[in-house]
NULUMKOL-825596 format. One record per residue (C-alpha): residue in one letter; residue number from 1; x, y, z. Coordinates in Angstrom, 2 decimals. Layout:
<rs>
<r r="A" k="NUM" X="X" Y="Y" Z="Z"/>
...
</rs>
This chain:
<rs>
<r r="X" k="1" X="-12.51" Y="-7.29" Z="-1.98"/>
<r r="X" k="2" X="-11.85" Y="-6.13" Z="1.71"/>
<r r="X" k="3" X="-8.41" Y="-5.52" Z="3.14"/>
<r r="X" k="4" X="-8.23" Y="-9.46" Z="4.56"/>
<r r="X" k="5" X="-8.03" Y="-10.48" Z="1.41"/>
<r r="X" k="6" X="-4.80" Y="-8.56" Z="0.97"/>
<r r="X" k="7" X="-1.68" Y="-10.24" Z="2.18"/>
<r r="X" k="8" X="0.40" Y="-9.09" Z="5.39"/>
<r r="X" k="9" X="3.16" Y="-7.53" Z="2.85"/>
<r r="X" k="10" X="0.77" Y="-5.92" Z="0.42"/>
<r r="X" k="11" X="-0.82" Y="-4.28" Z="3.57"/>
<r r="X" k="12" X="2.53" Y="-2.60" Z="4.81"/>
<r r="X" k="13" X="2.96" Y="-1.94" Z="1.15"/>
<r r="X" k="14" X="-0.52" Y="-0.20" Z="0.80"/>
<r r="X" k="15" X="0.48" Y="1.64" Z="4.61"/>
<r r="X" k="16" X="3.30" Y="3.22" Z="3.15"/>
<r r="X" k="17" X="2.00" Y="4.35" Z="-0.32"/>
<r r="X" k="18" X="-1.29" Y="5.82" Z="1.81"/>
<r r="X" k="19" X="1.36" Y="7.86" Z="3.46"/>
<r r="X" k="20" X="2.91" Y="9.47" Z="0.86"/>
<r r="X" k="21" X="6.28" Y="6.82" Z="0.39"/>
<r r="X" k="22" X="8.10" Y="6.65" Z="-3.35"/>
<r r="X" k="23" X="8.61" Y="3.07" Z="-4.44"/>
<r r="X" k="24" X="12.48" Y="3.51" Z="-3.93"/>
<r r="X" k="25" X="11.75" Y="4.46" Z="-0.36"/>
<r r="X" k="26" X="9.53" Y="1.38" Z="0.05"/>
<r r="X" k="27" X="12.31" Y="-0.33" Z="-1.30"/>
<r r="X" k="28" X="14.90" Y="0.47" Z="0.96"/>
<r r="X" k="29" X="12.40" Y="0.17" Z="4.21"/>
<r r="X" k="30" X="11.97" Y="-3.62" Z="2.77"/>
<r r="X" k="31" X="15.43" Y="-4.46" Z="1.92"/>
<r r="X" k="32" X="13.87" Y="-5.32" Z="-1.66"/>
<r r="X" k="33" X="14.31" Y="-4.31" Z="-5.05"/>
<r r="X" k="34" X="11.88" Y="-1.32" Z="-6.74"/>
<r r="X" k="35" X="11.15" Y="-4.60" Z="-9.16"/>
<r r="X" k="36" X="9.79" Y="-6.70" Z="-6.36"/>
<r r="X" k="37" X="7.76" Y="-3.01" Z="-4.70"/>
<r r="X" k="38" X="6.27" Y="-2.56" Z="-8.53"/>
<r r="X" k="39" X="5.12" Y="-6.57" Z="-8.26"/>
<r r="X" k="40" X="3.60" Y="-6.04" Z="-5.31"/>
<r r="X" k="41" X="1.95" Y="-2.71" Z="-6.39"/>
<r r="X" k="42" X="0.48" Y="-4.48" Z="-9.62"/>
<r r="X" k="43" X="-0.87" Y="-7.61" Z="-7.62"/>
<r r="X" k="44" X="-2.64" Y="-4.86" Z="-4.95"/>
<r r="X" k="45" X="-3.98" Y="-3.09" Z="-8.12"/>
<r r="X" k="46" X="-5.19" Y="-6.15" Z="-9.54"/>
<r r="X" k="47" X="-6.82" Y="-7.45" Z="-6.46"/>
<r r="X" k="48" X="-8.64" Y="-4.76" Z="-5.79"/>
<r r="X" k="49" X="-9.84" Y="-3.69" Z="-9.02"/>
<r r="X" k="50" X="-7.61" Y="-0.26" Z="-9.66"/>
<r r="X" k="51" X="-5.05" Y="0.88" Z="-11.84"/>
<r r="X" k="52" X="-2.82" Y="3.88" Z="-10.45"/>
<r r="X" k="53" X="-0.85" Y="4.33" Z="-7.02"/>
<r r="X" k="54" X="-3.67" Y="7.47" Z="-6.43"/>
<r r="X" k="55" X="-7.10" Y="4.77" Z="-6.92"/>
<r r="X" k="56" X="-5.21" Y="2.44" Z="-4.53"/>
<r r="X" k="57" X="-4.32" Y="5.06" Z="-1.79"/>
<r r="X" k="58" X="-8.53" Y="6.34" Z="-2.44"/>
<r r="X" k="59" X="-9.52" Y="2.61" Z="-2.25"/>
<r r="X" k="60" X="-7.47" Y="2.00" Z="0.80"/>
<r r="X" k="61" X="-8.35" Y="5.30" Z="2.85"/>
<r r="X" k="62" X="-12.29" Y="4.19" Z="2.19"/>
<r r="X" k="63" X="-11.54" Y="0.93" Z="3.46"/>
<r r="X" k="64" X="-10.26" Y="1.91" Z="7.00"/>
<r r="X" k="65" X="-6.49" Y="2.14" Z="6.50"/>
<r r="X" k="66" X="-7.14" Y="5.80" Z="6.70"/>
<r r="X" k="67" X="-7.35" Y="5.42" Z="10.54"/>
<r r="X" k="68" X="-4.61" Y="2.88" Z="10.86"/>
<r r="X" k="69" X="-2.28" Y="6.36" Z="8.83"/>
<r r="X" k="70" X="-3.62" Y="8.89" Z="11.17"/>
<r r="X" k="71" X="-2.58" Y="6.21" Z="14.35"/>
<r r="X" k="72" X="0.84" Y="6.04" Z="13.30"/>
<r r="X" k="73" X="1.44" Y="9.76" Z="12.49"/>
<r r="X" k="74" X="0.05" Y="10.35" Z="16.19"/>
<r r="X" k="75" X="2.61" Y="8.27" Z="17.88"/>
</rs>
């Protein structure tokens, strides 16, 4: 699994939970329901072979979105 094989809205999704954003707060960024954030969440879990919000964030970080975080907080 690499991070292509994520979709655009499970990437933003992964973005925010790397940087420290509740579900609710994901939510309301969205304009979707927690539901549809914990769907999304279980799909990225699934894909890449994890099972909590902490092995994604690990996963994600050693798959470059680390440097994609540390970008934004820059700006």
């Amino acid at each position: 699994m690499i991070l292509s094989d994520l979709t655009p809205r499970e990437l933003e999704i992964l973005q925010l939970v790397i940087s420290g954003r509740t579900n609710k707060a994901i939510a309301a960024e969205f304009y979707i329901s927690e539901k549809t954030v914990e769907y999304h969440l279980d799909r990225i879990y699934t894909k890449i072979g994890v099972r909590t919000r902490l092995m994604a964030g690990v996963w994600a970080i050693r798959h470059g979105m680390g440097d994609e975080l540390g970008k934004s907080l820059v700006r």
